[in-house]
C-alpha positions as CSV (number, residue, x, y, z in Angstrom):
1,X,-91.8,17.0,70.1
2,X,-89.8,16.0,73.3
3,X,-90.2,12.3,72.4
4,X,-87.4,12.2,70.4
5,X,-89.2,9.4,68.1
6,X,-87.8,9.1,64.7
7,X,-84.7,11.2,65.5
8,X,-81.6,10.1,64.8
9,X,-79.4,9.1,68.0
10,X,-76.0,9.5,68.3
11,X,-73.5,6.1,68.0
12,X,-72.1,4.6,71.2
13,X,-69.0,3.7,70.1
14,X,-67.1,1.0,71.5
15,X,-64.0,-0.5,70.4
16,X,-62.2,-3.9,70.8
17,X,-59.4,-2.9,68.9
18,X,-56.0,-2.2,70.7
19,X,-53.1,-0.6,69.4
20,X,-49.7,-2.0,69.6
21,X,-46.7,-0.5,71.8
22,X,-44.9,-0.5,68.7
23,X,-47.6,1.7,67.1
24,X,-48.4,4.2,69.6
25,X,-44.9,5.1,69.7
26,X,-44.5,5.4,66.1
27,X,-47.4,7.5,66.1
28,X,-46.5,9.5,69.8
29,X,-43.3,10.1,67.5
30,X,-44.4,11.1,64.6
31,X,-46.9,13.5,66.4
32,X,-45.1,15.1,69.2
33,X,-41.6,15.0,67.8
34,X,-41.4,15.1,64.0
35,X,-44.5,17.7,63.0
36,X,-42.3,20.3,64.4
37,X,-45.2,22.4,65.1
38,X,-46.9,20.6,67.2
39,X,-43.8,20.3,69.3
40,X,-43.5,24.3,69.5
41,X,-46.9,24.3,70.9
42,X,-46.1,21.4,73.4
43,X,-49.4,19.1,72.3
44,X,-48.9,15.9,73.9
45,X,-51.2,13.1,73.5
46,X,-52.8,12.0,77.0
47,X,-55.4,9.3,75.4
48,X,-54.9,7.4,71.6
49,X,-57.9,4.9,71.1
50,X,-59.4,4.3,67.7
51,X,-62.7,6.6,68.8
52,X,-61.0,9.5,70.8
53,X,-57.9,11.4,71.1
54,X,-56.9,13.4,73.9
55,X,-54.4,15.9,73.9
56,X,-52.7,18.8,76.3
57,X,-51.2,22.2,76.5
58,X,-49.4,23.5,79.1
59,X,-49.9,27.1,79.1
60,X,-46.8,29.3,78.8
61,X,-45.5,32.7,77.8
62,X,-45.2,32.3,74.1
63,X,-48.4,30.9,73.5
64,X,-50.3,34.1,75.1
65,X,-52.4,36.2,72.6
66,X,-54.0,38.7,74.7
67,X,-51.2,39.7,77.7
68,X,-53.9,41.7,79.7
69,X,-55.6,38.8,80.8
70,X,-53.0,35.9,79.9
71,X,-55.3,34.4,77.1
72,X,-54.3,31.7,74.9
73,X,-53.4,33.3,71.4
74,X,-56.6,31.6,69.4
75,X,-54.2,30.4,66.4
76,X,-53.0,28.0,69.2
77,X,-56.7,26.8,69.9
78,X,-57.1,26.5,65.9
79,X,-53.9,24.6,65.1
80,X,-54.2,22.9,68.5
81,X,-57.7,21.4,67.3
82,X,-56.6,21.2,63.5
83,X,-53.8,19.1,65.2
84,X,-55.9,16.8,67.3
85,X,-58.2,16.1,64.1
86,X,-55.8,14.7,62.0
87,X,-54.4,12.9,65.1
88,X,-57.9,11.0,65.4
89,X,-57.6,10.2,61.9
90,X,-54.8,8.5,62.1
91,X,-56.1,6.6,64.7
92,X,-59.3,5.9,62.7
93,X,-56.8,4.6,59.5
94,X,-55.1,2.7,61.8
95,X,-58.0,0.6,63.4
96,X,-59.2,0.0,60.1
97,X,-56.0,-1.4,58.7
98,X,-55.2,-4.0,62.1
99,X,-54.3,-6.8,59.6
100,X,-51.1,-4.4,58.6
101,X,-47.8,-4.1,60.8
102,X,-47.8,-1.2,62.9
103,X,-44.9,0.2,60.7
104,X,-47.0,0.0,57.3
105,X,-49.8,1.3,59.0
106,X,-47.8,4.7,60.2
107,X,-46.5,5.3,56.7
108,X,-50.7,5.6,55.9
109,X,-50.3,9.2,56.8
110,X,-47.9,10.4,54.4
111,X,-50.9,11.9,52.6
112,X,-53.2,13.2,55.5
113,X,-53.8,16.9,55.2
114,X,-56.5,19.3,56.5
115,X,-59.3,20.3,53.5
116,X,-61.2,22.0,55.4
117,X,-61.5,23.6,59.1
118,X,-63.9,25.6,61.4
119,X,-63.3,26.8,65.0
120,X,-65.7,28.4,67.4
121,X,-64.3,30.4,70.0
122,X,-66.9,30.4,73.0
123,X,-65.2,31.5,76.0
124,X,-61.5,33.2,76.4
125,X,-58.7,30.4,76.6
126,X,-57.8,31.5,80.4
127,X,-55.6,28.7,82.3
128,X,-52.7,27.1,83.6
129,X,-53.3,23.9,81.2
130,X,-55.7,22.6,78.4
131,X,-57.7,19.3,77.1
132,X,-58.4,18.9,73.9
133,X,-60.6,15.8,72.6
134,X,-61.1,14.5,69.0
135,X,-63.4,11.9,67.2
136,X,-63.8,11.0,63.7
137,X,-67.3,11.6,62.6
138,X,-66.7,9.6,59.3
139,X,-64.0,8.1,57.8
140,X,-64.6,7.7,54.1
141,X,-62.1,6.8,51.2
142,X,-60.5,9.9,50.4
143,X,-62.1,12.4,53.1
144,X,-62.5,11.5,57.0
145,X,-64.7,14.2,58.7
146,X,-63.9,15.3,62.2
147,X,-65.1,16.6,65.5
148,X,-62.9,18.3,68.2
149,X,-63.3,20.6,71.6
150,X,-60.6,22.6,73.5
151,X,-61.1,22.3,77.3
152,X,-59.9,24.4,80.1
153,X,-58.0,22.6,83.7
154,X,-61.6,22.1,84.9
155,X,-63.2,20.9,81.7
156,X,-65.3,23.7,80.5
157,X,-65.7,23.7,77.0
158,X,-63.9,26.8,75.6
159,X,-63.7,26.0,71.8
160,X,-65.4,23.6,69.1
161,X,-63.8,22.8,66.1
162,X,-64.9,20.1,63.1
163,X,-62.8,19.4,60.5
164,X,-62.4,17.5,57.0
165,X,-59.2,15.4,56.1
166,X,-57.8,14.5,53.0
167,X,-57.1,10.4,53.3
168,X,-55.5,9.4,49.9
């Protein structure tokens, strides 16, 4: 049984695909600045490619859920990650679509919306900042299906999350 024969191996993914300037702005804009919420939680993208996103949040005051221990409220970890899912679906949509401009391919996402969403809390959200990573898993026609983690300042893994994504 520890041969591993036959089992199906997870995909290196590799990408030649850049993005444009022009649409990593658009997209850093749209993000961080006009979904409102993710501004009140201050996500920031760190890392866009077309197979990851990385993300931060900078512990403060209002995001606390537990003040005994300064914990991270876990609706932040949940919308954090539901965030960062839809974020790597754009990305996804807007590898696939290179032969577009940059501003047709940001107006793609007027119909992205989360269908479905599941968040494991492993370990309390304890720390002065925190990573969070997303990949698409699949990106089909009308559904893209996501995975995403929530890291603490030293990178241990503190939450899982997958997701599905309406597309169209």
């Amino acid at each position: 049984m520890g041969d591993n024969q036959g089992m199906p191996q997870p995909l290196k993914k590799t990408s030649l695909i850049e993005f444009e300037p022009e649409f990593i702005a658009g997209l850093k804009d749209i993000f961080e600045e006009k979904i409102v919420f993710n501004r009140l939680l201050g996500l920031k993208i760190a890392v866009l490619t077309p197979e990851r996103v990385t993300g931060r949040i900078v512990m403060r005051n209002e995001l606390v859920g537990h003040y005994a221990y300064n914990r991270v409220h876990g609706g932040v970890i949940s919308a954090g990650l539901d965030a960062m899912g839809g974020l790597a679906v754009m990305a996804a949509i807007g590898a696939r679509h290179m032969d577009e401009s940059p501003l047709e391919r940001l107006h793609r996402f007027a119909k992205l919306g989360t269908i479905d969403l599941r968040i494991d809390y492993l370990r309390p959200g304890v720390g002065e900042h925190f990573e969070l990573r997303a990949e698409v898993m699949r990106l089909g026609s009308r559904v893209a299906s996501t995975r995403m983690e929530f890291l603490d300042a030293e990178g241990k893994l503190l939450s899982t999350g997958s997701g599905a994504y309406i597309v169209s």
